[in-house]
DOROMAR-681198 format. One record per residue (C-alpha): residue number from 1; residue in one letter; x, y, z. Coordinates in Angstrom, 1 decimal. Layout:
<pts>
(NUM 'A' (X Y Z));
...
</pts>
This chain:
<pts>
(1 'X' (7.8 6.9 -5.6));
(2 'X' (5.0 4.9 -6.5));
(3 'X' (5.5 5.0 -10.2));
(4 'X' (8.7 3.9 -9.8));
(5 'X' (7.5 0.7 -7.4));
(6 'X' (5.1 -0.2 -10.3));
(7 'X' (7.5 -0.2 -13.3));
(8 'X' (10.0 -2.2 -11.0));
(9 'X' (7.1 -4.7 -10.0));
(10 'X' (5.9 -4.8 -13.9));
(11 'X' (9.6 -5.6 -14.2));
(12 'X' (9.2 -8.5 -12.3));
(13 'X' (10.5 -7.6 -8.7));
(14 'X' (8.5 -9.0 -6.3));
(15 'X' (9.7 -6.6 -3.3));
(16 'X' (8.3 -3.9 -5.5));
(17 'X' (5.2 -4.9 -5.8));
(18 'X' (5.1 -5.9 -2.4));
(19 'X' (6.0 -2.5 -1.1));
(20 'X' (2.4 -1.3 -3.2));
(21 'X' (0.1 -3.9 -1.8));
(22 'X' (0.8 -4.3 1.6));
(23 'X' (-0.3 -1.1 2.9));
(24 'X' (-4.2 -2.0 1.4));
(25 'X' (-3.8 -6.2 2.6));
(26 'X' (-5.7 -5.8 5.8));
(27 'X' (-8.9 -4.1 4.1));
(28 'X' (-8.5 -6.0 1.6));
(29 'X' (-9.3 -9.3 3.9));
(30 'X' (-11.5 -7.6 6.5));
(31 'X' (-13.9 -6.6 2.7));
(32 'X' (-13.4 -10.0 1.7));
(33 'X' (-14.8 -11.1 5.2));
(34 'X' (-17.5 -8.9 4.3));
(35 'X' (-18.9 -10.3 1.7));
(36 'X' (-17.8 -14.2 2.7));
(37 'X' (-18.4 -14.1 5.9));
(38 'X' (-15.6 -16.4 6.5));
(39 'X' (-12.1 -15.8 8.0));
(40 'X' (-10.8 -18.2 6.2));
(41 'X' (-12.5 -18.2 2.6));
(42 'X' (-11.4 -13.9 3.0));
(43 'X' (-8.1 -14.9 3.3));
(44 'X' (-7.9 -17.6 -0.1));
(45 'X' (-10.1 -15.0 -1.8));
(46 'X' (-7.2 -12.3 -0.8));
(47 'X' (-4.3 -14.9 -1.9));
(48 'X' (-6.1 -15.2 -5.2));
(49 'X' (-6.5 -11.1 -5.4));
(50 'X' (-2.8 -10.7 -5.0));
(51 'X' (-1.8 -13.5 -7.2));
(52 'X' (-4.4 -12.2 -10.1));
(53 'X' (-3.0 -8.6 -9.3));
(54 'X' (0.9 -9.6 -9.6));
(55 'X' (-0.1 -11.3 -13.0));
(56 'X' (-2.4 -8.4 -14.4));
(57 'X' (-0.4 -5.7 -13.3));
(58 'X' (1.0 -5.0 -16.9));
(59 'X' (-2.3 -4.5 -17.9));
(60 'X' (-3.0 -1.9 -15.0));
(61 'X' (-3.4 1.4 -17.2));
(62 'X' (-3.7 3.5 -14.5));
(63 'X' (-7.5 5.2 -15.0));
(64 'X' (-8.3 4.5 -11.1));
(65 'X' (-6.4 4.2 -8.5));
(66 'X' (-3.9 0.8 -7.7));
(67 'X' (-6.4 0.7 -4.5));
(68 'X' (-9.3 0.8 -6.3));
(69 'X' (-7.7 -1.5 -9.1));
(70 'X' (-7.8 -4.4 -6.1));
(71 'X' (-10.5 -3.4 -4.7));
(72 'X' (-12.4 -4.5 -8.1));
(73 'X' (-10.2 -7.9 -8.0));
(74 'X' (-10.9 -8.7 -4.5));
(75 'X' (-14.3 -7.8 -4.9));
(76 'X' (-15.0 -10.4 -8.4));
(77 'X' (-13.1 -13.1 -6.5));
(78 'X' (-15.5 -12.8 -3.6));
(79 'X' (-18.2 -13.0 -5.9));
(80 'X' (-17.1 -15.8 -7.6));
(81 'X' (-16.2 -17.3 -4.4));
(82 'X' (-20.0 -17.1 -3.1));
(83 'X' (-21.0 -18.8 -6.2));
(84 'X' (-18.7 -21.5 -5.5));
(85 'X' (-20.4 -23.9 -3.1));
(86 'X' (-17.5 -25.8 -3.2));
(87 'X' (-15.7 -22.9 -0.4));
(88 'X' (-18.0 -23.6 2.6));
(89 'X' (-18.9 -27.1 4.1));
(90 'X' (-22.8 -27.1 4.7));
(91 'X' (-24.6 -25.5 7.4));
(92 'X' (-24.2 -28.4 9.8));
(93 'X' (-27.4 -29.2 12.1));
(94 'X' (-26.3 -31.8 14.5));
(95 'X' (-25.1 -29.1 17.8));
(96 'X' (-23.6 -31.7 20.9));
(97 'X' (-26.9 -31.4 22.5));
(98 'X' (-30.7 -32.1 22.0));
(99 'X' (-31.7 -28.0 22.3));
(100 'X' (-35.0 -27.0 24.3));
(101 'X' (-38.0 -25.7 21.6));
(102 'X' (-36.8 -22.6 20.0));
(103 'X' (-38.5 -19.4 19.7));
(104 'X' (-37.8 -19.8 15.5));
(105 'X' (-35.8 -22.1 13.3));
(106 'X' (-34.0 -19.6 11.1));
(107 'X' (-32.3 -20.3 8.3));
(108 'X' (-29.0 -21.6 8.4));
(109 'X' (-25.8 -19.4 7.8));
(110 'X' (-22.1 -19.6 7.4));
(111 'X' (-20.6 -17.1 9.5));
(112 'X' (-17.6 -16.6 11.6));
(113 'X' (-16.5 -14.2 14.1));
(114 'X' (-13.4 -11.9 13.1));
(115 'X' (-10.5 -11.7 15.8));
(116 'X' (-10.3 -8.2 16.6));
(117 'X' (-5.9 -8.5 16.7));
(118 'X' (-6.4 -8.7 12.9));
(119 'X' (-9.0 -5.5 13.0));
(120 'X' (-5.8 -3.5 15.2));
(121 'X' (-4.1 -3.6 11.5));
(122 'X' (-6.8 -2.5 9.8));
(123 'X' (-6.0 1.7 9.1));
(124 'X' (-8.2 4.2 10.6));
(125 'X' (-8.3 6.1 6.9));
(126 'X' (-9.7 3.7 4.6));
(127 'X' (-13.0 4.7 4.0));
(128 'X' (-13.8 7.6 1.6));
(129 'X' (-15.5 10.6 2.2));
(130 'X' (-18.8 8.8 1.0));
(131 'X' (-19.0 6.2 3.3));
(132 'X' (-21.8 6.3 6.0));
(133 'X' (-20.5 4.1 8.4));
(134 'X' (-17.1 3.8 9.9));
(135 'X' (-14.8 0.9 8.8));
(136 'X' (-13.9 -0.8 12.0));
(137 'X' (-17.8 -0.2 12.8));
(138 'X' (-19.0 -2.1 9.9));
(139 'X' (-17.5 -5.1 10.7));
(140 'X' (-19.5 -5.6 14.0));
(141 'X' (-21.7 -9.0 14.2));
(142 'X' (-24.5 -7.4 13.6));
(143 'X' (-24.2 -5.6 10.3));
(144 'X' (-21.6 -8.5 8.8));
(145 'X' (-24.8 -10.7 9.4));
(146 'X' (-27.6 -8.4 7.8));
(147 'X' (-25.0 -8.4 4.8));
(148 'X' (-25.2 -12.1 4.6));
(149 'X' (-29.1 -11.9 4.1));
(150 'X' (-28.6 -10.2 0.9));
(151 'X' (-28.0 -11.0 -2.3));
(152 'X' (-24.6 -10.9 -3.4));
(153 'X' (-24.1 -8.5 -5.3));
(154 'X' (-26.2 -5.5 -3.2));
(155 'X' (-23.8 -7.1 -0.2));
(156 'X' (-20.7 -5.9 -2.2));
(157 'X' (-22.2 -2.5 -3.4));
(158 'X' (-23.4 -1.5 -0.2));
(159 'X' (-19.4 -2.2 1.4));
(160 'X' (-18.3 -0.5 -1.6));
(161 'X' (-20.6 2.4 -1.4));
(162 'X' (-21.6 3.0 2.3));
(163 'X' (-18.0 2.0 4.0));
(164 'X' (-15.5 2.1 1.6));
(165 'X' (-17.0 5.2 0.4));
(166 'X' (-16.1 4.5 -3.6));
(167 'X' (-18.5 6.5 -5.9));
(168 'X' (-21.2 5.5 -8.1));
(169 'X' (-18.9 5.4 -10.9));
(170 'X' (-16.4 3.7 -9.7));
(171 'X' (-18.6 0.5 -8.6));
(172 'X' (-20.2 0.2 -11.3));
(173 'X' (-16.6 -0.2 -12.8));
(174 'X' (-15.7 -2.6 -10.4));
(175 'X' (-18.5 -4.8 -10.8));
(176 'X' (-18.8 -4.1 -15.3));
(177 'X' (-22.4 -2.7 -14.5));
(178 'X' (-24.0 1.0 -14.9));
(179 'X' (-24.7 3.4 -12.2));
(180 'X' (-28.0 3.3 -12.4));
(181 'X' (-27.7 -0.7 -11.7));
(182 'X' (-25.7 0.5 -9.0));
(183 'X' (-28.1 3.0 -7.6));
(184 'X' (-30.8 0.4 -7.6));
(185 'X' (-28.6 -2.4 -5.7));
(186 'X' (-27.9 -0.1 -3.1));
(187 'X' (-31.4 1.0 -2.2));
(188 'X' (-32.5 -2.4 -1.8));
(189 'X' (-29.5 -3.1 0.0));
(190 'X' (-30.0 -0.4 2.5));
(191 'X' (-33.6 -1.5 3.1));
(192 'X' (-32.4 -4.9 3.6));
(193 'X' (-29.9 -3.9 6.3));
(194 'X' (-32.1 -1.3 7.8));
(195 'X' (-34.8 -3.7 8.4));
(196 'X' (-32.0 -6.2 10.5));
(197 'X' (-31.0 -2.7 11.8));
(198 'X' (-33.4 -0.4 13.5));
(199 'X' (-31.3 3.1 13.8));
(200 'X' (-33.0 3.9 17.3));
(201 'X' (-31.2 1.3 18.7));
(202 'X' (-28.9 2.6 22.1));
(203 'X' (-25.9 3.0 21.3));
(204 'X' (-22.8 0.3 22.7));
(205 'X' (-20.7 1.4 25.7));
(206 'X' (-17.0 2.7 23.6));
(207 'X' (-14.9 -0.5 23.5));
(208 'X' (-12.6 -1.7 26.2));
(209 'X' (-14.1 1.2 28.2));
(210 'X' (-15.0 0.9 31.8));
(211 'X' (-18.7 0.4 31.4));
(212 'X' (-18.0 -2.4 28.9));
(213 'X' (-15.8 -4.1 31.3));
(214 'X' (-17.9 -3.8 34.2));
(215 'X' (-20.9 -5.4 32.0));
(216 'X' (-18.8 -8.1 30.5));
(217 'X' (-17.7 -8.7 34.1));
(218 'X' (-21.1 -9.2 35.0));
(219 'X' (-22.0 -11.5 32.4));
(220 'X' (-19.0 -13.9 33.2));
(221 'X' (-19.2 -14.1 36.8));
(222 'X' (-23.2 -15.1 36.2));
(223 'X' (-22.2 -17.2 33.5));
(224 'X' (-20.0 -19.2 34.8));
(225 'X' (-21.7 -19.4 38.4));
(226 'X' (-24.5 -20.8 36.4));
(227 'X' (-26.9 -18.2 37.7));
(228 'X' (-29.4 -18.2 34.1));
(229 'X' (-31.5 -15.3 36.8));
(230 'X' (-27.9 -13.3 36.6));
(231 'X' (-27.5 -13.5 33.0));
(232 'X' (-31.0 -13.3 32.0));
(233 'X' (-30.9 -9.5 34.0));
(234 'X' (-28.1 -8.5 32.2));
(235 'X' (-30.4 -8.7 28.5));
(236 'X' (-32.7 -6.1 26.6));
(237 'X' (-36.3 -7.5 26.7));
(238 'X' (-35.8 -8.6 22.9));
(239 'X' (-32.2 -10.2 23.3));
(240 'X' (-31.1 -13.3 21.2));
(241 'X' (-29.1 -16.3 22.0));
(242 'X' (-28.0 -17.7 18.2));
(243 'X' (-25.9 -20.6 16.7));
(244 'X' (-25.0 -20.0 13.6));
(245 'X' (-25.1 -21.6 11.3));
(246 'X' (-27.0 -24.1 13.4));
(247 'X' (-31.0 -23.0 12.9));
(248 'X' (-32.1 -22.5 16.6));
(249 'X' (-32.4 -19.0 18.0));
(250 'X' (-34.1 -17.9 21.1));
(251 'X' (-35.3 -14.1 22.0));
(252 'X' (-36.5 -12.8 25.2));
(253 'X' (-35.8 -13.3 28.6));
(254 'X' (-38.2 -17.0 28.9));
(255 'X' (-36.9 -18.9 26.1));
(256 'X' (-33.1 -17.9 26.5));
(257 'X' (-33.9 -18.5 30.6));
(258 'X' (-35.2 -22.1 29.0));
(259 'X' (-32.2 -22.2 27.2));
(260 'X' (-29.5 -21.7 29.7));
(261 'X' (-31.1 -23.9 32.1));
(262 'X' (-31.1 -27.0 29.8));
(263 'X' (-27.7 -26.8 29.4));
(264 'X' (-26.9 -26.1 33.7));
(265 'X' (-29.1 -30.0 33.4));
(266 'X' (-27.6 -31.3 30.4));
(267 'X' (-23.5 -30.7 31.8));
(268 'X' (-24.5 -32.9 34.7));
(269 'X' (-22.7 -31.0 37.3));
(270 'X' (-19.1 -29.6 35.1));
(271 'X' (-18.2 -26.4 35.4));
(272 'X' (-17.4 -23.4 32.6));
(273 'X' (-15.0 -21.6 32.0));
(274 'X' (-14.8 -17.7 30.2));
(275 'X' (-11.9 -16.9 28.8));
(276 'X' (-11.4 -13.5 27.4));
(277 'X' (-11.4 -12.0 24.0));
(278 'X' (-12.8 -9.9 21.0));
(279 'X' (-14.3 -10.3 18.2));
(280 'X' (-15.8 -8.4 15.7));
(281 'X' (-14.8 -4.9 17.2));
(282 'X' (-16.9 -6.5 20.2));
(283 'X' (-16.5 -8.7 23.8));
(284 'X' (-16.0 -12.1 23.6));
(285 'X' (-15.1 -15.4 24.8));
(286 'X' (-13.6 -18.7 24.5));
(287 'X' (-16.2 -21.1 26.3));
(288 'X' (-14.7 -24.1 28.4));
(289 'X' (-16.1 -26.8 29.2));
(290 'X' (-15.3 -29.1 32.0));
(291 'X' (-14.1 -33.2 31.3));
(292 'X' (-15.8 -35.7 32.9));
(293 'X' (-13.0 -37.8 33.1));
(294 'X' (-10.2 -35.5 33.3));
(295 'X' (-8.5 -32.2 35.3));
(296 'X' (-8.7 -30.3 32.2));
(297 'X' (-11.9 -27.9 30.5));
(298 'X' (-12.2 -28.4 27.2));
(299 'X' (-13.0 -26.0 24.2));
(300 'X' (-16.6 -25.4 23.5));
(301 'X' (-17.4 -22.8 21.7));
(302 'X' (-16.5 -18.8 21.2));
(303 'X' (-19.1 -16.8 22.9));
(304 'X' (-19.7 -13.1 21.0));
(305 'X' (-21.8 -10.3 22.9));
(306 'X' (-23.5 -7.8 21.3));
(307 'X' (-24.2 -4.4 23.7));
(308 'X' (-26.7 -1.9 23.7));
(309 'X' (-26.3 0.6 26.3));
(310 'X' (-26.0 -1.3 29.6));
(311 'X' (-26.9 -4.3 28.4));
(312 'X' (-26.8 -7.4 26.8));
(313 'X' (-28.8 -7.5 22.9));
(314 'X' (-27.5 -10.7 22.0));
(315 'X' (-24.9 -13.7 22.4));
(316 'X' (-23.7 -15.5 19.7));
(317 'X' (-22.1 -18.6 19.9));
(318 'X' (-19.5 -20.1 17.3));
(319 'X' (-18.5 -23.9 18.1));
(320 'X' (-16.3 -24.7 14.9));
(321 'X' (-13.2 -25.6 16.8));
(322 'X' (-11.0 -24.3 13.7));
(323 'X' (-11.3 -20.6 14.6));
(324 'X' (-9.6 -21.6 17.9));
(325 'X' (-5.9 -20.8 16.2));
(326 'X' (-7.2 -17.2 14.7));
(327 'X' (-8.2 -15.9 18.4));
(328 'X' (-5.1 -17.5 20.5));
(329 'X' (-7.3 -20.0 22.3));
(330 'X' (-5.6 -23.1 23.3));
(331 'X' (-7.9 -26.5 23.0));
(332 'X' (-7.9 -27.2 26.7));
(333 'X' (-7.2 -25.6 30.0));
(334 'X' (-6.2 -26.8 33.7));
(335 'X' (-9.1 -27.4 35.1));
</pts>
């Protein structure tokens, strides 16, 4: 069946060649997102792949697989892509507010959260035997962000290696290099992530599952009570409050306490809202904030928490008011 797809489709008929890519679409984007970081940029980058693909595919001889085939597209465009300043607007620096001291100045990154309704497509069976870490797992905030703090090209050989589970070999097709280039990318890759990523870390309550939604619930009531003593309970010693790709992070229970209380003072009495989501395979919000001057609460921010056994390891907050239309949000609420 699928030979006869691809001599229809290097006939020319779209449908064909449609019926051969859309099963692999999905990971396509979510590996994009990988190695962008970007919801957005993924999907251009996976535009491009198919377009490139649906104009190569006479030249498609066949020696790997069709997946593999886009997987090395999709993989060169999101190289090229990185190198292209021109994709992503600069790190901004200017956040709403004047923030309190922070415990660091990082530095700034481009990263947005993933709506978890896109991950729902995303097929349980993608990764090869190879891969060390599970597919829908790899996409957490977490490791997408200790991917962005490499270099580009170990970022795309570790997703190739250790979750899609592609061999040697096969990468260092993908990427016109030898395996012993690949071998060597992927050992300072793994150092790189394991360093962001201690493996003793507890383990996150199974998602959706009564013990997440019980913390979650926690978090929300405290949160939007405005109770910084509630939320600050609810955190492992060494949580983080972060921003990106604004520079100002805060860890521990003082300086994220210091935190939350400047902006209780800085709203000047309006209330917030939590609105419920995911992202990232992970509990989220969209963050509402109360007009001055009118019955309504207006969109802040999405709020992403990371969990670590009962509680609360960090909170990330996105305020780019274009990923509002990816996650369902509307721009205000009745207040």
């Amino acid at each position: 069946m699928t030979e006869l797809l691809l001599d229809r489709a290097r006939e020319g008929d779209e449908d064909a060649f449609r019926a051969l890519t859309d099963p692999y679409r999905r990971e396509l984007h979510v590996h994009c997102y990988r190695i962008l970081g970007s919801v957005q940029d993924a999907e251009d980058v996976m535009q491009e792949t198919l377009l490139a693909a649906w104009r190569g595919l006479a030249g498609f001889e066949e020696r790997a697989s069709l997946r593999a085939w886009l997987y090395r597209i999709a993989t060169n465009r999101s190289l090229n892509a990185r190198r292209d300043g021109a994709r992503r607007p600069g790190a901004s620096t200017a956040l709403p507010f004047e923030p309190p001291p922070p415990t660091r100045m990082a530095e700034p990154l481009w990263l947005e959260p993933y709506p978890d309704a896109l991950l729902d497509e995303l097929p349980d069976a993608a990764a090869g035997p190879a891969a060390r870490y599970e597919t829908k797992e790899a996409v957490g905030l977490a490791f997408v962000t200790g991917l962005q703090h490499m270099a580009p090209r170990q970022r795309a050989v570790l997703v190739l290696r250790d979750v899609l589970g592609f061999q040697a070999s096969e990468v260092a097709a993908m990427l016109d290099t030898s395996e012993a280039s690949v071998t060597s990318l992927l050992q300072r890759a793994r150092a790189t992530l394991d360093a962001r990523m201690p493996p003793d870390r507890a383990r996150a309550p199974v998602p959706r599952s009564a013990r997440e939604r019980e913390l979650v619930a926690r978090f929300a009531e405290a949160f939007e009570q405005d109770d910084v003593e509630g939320v600050v309970a609810l955190l492992t010693d060494d949580a983080w409050v972060t921003m990106p790709p604004e520079p100002w992070e805060y860890q521990g229970a003082e300086a994220i306490a210091r935190f939350l209380a400047d902006r209780v003072v800085g709203r000047g009495g309006r209330g917030v809202r939590l609105v419920p989501t995911r992202a990232n395979g992970q509990p989220a919000f969209g963050h509402y904030l109360e007009d001055a001057h009118a019955p309504v609460g207006r969109f802040a921010g999405v709020l992403v928490l990371t969990l670590e056994g009962d509680r609360i390891a960090a909170i990330t907050r996105f305020g780019d008011s274009g990923i509002l239309g990816r996650f369902g949000l509307p721009r205000t609420l009745p207040w």
